[in-house]
C-alpha positions in Angstrom: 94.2 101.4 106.5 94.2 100.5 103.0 96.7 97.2 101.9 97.2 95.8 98.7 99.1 92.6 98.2 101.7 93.2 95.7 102.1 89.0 95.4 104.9 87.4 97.2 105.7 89.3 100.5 105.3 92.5 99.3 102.7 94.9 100.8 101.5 98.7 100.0 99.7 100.1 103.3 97.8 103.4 102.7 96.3 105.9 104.6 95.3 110.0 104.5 98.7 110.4 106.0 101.2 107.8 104.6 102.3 105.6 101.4 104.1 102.7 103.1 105.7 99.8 100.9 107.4 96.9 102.4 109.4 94.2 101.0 108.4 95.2 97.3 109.2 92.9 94.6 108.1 93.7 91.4 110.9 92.6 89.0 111.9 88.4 87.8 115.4 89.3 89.8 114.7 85.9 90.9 114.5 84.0 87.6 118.2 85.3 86.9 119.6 83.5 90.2 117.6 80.2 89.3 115.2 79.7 86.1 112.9 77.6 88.6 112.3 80.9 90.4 110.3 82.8 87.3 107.6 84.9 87.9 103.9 82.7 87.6 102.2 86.5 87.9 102.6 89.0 85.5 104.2 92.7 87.1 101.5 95.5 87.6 103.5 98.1 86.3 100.3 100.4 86.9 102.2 99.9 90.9 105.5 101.9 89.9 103.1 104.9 90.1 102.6 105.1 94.0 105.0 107.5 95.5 106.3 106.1 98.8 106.7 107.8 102.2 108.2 104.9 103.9 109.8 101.0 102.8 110.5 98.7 105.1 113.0 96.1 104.2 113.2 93.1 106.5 116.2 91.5 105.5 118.6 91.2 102.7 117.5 88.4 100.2 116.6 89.6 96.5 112.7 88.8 96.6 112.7 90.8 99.6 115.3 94.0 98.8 115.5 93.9 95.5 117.6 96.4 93.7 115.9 96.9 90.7 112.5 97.3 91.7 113.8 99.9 94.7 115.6 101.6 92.2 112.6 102.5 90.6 110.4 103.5 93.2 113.6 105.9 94.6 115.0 106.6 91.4 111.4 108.5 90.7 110.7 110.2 93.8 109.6 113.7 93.9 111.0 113.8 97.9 113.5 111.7 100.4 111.8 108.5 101.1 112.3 107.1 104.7 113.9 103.5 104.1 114.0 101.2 107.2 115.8 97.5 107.2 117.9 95.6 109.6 121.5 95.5 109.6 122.3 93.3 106.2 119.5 95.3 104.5 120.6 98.9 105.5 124.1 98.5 104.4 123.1 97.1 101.2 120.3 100.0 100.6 122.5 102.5 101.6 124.7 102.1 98.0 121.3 103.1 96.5 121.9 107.0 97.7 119.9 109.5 96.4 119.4 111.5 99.2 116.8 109.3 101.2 117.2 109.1 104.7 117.9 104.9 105.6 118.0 103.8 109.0 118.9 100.8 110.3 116.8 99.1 112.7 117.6 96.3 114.7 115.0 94.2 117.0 113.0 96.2 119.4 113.7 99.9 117.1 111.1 102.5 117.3 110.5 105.1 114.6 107.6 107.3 114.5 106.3 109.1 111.8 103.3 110.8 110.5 100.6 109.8 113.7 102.0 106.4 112.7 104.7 103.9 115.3 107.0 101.2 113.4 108.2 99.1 115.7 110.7 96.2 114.4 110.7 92.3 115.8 113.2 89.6 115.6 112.9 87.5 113.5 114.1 83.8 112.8 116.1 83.4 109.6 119.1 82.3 107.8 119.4 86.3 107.1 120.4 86.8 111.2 119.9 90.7 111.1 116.3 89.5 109.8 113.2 91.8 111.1 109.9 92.0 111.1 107.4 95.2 112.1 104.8 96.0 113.7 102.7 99.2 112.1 100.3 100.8 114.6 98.4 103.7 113.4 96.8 104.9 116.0 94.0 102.4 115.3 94.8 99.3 114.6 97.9 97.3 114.7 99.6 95.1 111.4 102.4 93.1 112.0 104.5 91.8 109.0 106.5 88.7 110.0 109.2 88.4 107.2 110.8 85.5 106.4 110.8 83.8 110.0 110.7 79.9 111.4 107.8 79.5 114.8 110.0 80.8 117.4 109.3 81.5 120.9 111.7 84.7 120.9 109.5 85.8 118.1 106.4 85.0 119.7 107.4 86.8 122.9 109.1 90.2 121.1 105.3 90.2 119.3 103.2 89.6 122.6 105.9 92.5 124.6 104.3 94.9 122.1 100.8 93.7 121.9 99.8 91.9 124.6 95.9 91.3 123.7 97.1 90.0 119.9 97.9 92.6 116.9 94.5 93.5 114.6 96.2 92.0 111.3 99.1 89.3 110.7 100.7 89.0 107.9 102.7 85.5 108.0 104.3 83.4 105.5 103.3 80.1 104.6 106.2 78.5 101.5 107.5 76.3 104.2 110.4 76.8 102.5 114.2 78.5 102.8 113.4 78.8 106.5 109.8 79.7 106.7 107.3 78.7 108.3 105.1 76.3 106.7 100.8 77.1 106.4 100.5 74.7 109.6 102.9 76.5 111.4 102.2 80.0 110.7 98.5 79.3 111.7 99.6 78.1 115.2 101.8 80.6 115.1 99.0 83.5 115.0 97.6 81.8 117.3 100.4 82.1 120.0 100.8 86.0 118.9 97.0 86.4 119.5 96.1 87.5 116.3 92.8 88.9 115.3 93.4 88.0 111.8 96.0 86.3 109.8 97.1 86.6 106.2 98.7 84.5 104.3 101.4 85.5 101.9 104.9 84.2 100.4 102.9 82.0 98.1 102.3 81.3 94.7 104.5 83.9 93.1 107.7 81.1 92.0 105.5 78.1 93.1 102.2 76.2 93.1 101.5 77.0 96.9 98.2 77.4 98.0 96.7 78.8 101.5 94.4 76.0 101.5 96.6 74.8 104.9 96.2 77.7 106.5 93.8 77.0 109.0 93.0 79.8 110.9 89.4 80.6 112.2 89.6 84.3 111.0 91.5 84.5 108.3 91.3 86.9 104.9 93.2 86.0 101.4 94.2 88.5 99.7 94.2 88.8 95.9 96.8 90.0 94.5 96.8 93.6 93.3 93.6 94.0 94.3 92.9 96.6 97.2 91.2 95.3 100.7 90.0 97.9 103.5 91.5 96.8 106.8 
């Protein structure tokens, strides 16, 4: 599977059979809520190319769903794109019609498609229809927290699905609006048994670094830039 940080929590998974985007933000939505909040990386507008099978939404806050940069990706796309989100998410995405098939997905959901298995996880947020997912394809597994506190629900919902640890965690480290912080999410993969951890939710609206995330196997990811997982 091909990823590609797209800086904050957003994500574009790729493989021979599927285009998967979750959580993208690719706007300054932010900026306009609170001018503390402005973009500190430029928008790769090269990225409004990619035509997505699949998004995956885990919860309703705007650098998570944001309007306009969904717009855009479903505005231009040459078929229905399969849109997943929890309950907050869903109802909001739903407004954006255009004849795309959005399901909503509460903890423990299942949706299958293409050789690859979404499974969604609670998660612990001030968002309480909050998700995360777990993306197998067949190969390997990558589990993308969302916003989320260390919580043993969390933990155990992770371990019911993968017992010996997902391949790939994707955690956030701001430590802040009910995240976990880079100390945290490090024990945190630990708990889940993760093979590797990934830092993201930094850096984008502040001066966070992953320098505290210490985890023994651990990758960075640039942003933009394309990594082989």
């Amino acid at each position: 599977m091909k990823v590609t940080w797209l800086t904050q929590s957003g994500l574009f998974f790729e493989n021979k059979r599927l285009k998967i985007l979750v959580d993208p933000y690719l706007s300054d939505s932010l900026a306009k809520e609170n001018p503390e909040k402005a973009r500190r990386i430029p928008v790769d507008e090269s990225f409004f190319d990619i035509k997505p099978d699949v998004i995956l939404i885990t919860h309703d806050h705007v650098g998570h769903l944001d309007v306009v940069t969904l717009k855009r990706f479903l505005d231009a796309a040459e078929k229905p794109v399969l849109v997943m989100a929890g309950e907050a998410g869903y109802r909001k995405l739903k407004t954006l019609g255009g004849g795309h098939n959005y399901v909503m997905l509460s903890p423990h959901s299942v949706w299958s498609e293409s050789g690859v298995t979404f499974y969604s996880v609670h998660a612990e947020h001030t968002e309480r229809t909050a998700v995360g997912f777990i993306i197998d394809d067949g190969k390997k597994t990558f589990y993308v927290s969302g916003d989320t506190l260390y919580n043993y629900d969390v933990i155990d919902d992770v371990l019911d699905l993968a017992p010996d640890g997902v391949d790939f965690a994707f955690l956030p480290i701001s430590g802040q609006n009910n995240n976990m912080n880079a100390r945290d999410a490090a024990d945190f993969a630990y708990e889940i048994g993760a093979k590797c951890a990934i830092p993201i939710h930094y850096g984008l609206v502040d001066d966070r670094t992953p320098d505290e995330f210490d985890f023994d196997d651990r990758i960075v990811l640039e942003p933009y830039k394309e990594t082989t997982l």
